[in-house]
Backbone as numpy.savetxt, mean C-alpha at the origin, in Angstrom:
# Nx Ny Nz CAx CAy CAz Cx Cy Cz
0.69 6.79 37.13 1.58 7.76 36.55 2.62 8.24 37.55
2.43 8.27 38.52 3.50 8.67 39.92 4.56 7.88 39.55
4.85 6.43 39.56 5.78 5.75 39.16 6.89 6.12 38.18
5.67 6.20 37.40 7.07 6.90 36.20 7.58 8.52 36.28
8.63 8.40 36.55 9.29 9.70 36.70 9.33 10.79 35.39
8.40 12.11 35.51 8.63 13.23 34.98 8.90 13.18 33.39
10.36 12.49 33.53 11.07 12.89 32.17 10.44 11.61 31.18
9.63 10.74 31.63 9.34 9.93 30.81 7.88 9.96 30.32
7.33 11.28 30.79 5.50 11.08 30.86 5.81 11.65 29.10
7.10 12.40 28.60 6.31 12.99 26.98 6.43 11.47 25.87
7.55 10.74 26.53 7.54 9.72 25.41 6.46 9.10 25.46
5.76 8.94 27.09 4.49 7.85 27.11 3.44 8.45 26.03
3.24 9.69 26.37 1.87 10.08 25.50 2.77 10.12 23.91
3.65 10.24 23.24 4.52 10.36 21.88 3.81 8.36 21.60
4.06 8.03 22.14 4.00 6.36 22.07 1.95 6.37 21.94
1.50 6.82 22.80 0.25 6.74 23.06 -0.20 7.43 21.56
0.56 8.55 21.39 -0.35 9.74 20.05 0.40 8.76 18.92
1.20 7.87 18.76 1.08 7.32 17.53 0.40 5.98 17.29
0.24 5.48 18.37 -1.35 4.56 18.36 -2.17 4.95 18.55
-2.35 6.27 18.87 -3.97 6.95 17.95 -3.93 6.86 16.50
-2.84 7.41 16.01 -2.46 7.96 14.63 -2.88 6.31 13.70
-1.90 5.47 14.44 -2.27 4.43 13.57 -3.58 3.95 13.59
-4.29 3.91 14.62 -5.77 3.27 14.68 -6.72 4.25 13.89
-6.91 5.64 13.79 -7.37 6.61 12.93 -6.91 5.90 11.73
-5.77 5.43 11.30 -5.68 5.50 9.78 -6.26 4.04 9.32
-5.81 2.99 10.07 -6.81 1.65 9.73 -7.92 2.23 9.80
-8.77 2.84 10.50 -9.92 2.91 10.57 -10.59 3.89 8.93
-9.68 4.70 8.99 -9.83 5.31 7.30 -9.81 4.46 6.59
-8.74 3.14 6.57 -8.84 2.25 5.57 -9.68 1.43 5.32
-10.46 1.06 6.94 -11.76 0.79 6.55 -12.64 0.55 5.63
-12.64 2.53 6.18 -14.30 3.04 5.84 -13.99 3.13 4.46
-12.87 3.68 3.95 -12.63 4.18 2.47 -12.79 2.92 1.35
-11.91 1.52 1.88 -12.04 0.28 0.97 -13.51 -0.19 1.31
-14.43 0.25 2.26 -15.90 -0.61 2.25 -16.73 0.53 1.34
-16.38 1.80 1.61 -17.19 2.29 0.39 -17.25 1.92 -1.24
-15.62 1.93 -1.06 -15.47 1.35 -2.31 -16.00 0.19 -2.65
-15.33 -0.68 -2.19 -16.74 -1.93 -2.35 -17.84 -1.81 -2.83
-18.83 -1.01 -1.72 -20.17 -0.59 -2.25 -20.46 0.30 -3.49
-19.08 0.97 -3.71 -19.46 1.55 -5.54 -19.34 0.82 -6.48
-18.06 -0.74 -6.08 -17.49 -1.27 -7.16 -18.96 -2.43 -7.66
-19.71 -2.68 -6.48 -20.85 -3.58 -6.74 -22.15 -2.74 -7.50
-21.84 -1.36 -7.03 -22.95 -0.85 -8.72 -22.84 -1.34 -9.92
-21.65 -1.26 -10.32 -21.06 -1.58 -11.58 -20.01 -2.63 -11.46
-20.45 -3.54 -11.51 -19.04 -4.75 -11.20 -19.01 -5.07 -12.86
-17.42 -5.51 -12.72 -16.59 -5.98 -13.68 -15.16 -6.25 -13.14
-14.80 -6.98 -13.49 -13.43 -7.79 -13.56 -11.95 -6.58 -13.17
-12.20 -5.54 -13.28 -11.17 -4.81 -13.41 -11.42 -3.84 -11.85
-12.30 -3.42 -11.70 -12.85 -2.97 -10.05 -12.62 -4.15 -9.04
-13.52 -5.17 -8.83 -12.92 -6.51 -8.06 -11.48 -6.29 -8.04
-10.31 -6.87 -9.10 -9.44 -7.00 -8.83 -8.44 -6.09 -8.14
-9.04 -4.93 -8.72 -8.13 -3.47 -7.86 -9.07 -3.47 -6.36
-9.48 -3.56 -6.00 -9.80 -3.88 -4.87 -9.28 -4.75 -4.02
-9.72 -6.10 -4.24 -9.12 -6.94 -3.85 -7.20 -7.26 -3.99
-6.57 -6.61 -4.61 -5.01 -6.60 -4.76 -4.72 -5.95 -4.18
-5.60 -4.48 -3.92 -4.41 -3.17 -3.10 -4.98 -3.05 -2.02
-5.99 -3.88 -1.37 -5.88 -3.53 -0.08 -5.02 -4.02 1.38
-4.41 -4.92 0.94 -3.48 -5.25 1.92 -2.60 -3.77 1.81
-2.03 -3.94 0.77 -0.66 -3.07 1.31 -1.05 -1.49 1.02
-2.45 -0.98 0.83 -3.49 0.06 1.60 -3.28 0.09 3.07
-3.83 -1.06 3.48 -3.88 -1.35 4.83 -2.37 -1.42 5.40
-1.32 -1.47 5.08 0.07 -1.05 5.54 0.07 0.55 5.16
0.21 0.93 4.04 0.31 2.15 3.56 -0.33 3.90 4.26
-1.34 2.91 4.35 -2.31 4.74 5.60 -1.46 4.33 6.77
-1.66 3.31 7.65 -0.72 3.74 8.66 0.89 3.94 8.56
1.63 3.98 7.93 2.69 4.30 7.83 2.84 5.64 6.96
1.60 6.54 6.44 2.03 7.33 6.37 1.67 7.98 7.28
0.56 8.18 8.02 -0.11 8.73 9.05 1.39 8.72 9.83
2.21 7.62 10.42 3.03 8.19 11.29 4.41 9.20 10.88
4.48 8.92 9.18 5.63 9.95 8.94 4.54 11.67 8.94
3.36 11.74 9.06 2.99 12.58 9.35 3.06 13.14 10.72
2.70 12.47 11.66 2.86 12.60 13.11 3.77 12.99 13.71
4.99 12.11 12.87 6.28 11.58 13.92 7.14 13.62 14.49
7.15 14.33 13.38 7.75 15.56 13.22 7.52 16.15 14.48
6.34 16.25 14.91 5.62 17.07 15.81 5.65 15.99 17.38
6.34 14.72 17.50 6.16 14.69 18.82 7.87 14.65 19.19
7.85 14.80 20.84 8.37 15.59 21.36 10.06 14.79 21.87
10.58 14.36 20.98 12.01 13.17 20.70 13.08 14.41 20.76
14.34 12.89 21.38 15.28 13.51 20.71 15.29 13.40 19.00
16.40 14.07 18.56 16.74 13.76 17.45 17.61 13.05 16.47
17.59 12.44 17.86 18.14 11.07 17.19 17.45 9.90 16.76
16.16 9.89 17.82 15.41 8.86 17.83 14.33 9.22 16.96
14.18 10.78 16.66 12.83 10.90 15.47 13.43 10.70 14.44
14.79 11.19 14.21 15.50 10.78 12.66 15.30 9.45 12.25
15.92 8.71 13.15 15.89 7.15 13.32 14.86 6.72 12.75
13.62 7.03 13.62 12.05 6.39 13.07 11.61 7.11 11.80
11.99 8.29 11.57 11.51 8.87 10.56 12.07 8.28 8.90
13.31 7.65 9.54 14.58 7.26 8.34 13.47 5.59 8.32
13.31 4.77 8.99 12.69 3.61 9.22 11.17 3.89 8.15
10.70 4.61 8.78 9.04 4.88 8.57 9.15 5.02 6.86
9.96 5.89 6.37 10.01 6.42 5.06 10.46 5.27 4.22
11.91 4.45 4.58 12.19 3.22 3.93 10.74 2.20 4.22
10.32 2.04 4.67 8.54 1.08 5.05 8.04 1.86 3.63
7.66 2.96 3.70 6.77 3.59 2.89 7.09 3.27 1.38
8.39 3.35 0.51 9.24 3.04 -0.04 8.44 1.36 -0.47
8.82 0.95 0.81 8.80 -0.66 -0.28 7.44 -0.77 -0.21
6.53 -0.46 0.98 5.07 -0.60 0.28 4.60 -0.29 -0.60
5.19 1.16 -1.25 4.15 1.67 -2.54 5.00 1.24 -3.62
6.36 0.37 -3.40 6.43 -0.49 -4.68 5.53 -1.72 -4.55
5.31 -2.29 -3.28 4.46 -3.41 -3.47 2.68 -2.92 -3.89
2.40 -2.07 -3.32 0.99 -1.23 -4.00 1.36 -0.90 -5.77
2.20 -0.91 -6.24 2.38 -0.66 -7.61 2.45 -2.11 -8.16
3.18 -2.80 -7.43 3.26 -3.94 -8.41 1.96 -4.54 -8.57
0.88 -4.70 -6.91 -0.36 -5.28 -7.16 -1.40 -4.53 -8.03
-0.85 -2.94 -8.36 -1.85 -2.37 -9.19 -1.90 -2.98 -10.69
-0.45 -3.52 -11.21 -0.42 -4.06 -12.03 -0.77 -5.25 -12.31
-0.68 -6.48 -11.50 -1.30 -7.31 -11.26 -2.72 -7.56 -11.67
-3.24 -6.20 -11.01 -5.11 -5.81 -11.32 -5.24 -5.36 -12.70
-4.20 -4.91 -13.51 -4.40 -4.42 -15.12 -4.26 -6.13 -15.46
-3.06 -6.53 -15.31 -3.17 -7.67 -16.06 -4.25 -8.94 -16.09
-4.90 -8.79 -14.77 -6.17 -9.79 -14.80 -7.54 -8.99 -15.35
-7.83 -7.38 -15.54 -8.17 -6.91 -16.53 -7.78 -7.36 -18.33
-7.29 -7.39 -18.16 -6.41 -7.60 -19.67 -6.63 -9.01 -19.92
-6.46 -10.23 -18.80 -6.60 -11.45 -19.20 -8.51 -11.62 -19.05
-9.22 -11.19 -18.48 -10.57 -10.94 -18.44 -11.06 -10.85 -19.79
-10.67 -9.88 -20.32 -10.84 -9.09 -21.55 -10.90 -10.17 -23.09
-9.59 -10.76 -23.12 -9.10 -11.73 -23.90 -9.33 -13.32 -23.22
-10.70 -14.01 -23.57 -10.47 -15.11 -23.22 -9.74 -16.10 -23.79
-8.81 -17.46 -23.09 -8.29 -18.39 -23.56 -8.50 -19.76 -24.37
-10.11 -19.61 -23.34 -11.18 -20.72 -24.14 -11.81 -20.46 -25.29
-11.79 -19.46 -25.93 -12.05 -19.25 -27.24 -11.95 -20.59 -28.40
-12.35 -20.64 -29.76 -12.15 -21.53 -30.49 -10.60 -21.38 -30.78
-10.58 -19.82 -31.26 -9.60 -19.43 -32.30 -8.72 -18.36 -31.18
-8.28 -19.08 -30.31 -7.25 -18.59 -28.98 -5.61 -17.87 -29.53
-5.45 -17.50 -30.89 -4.10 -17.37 -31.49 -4.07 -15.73 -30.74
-5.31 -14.80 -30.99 -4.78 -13.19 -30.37 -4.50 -13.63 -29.05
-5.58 -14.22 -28.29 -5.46 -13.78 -26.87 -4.00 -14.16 -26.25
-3.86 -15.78 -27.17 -2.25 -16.30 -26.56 -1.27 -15.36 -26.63
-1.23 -14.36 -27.95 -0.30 -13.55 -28.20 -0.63 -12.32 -27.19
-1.40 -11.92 -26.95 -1.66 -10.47 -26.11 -1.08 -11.07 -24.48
-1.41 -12.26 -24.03 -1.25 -12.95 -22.90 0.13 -12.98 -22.40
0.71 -13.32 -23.73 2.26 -12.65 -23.76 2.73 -12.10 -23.34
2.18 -11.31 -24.45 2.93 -9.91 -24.18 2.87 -9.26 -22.84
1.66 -9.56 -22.09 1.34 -8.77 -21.53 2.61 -9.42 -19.98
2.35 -10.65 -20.40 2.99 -11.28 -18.90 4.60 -10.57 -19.04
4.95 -10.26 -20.63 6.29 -9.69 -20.77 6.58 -8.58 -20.20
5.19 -7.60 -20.24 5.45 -6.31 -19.60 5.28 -6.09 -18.33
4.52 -6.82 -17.94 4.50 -7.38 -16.37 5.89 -7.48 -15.73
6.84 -8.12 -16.22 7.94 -8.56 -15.90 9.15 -7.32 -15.50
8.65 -6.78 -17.18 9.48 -5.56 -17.02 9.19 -4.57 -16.14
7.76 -4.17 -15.67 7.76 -3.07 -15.40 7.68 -3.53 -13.28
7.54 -4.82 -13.35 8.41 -5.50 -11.61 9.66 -5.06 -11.22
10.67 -5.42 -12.66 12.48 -5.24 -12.89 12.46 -3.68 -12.61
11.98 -2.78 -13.34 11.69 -1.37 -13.30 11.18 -0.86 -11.24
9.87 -1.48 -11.28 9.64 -0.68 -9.88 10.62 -1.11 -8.96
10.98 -2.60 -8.86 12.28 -2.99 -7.80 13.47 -1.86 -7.32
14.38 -2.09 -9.44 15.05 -1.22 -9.35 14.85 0.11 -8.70
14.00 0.61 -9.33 13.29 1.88 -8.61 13.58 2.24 -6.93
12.81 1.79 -6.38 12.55 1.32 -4.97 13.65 1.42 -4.53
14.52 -0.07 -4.55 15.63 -0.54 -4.33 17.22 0.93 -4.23
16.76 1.85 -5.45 17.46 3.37 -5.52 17.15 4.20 -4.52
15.81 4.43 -4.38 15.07 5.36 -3.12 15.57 4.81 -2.13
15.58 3.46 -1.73 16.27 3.37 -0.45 17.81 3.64 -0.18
């Protein structure tokens, strides 16, 4: 620490306290998606699995990037450079929880195709619900994009 001169020891620990921040929040994401797990296997069905398995990637983006727009306020920047990251961090946040929305939908629609099988004899509802459904799928992608795409 002698080396580095004075004016640089608050960014080291600012740099240091937001790789705490982020490793605390993977580590929430963890514990929180393995519990889940362990509730979704009490009661498994097609619609738990899939929400599981779809939103935890961009879970696993999502806690740490909010954890640091939580952090970022309180360490010790100019203000140029917390605006900066704070303006960064928030556009991140932005397109992840459109991508966490779109995979939530994703998880309805393989609910929905679960629900209605294809192999049936008499496959005429499910083809039609299958439809529809891939129709609303579509729309409501066009919808969160747009969305998103405004917030930023």
């Amino acid at each position: 620490m002698q080396a580095l001169s004075p004016a640089w020891q608050p960014y080291l620990w600012s740099v240091l306290t937001l790789l705490g921040v982020v490793l605390l929040a993977l580590i929430a994401h963890r514990l929180l998606f393995f519990a889940a797990g362990r509730v979704a296997a009490r009661a498994p069905g097609p619609g738990k699995a899939a929400l599981l398995r779809l939103s935890r990637r961009p879970a696993g983006i999502a806690l740490p990037l909010f954890a640091i727009f939580l952090a970022l306020p309180d360490l010790p920047w100019p203000q140029a450079i917390s605006g900066t990251l704070q303006h960064l961090d928030v556009l991140a946040l932005i397109g992840v929880v459109a991508w966490l929305c779109l995979r939530l939908i994703d998880a309805l629609v393989e609910l929905i195709s679960a629900t209605y099988r294809m192999d049936a004899k008499d496959n005429l509802r499910a083809r039609k619900i299958e439809t529809q459904v891939r129709l609303l799928r579509r729309i409501a992608a066009v919808l969160i994009s747009i969305i998103a795409g405004s917030l930023m």
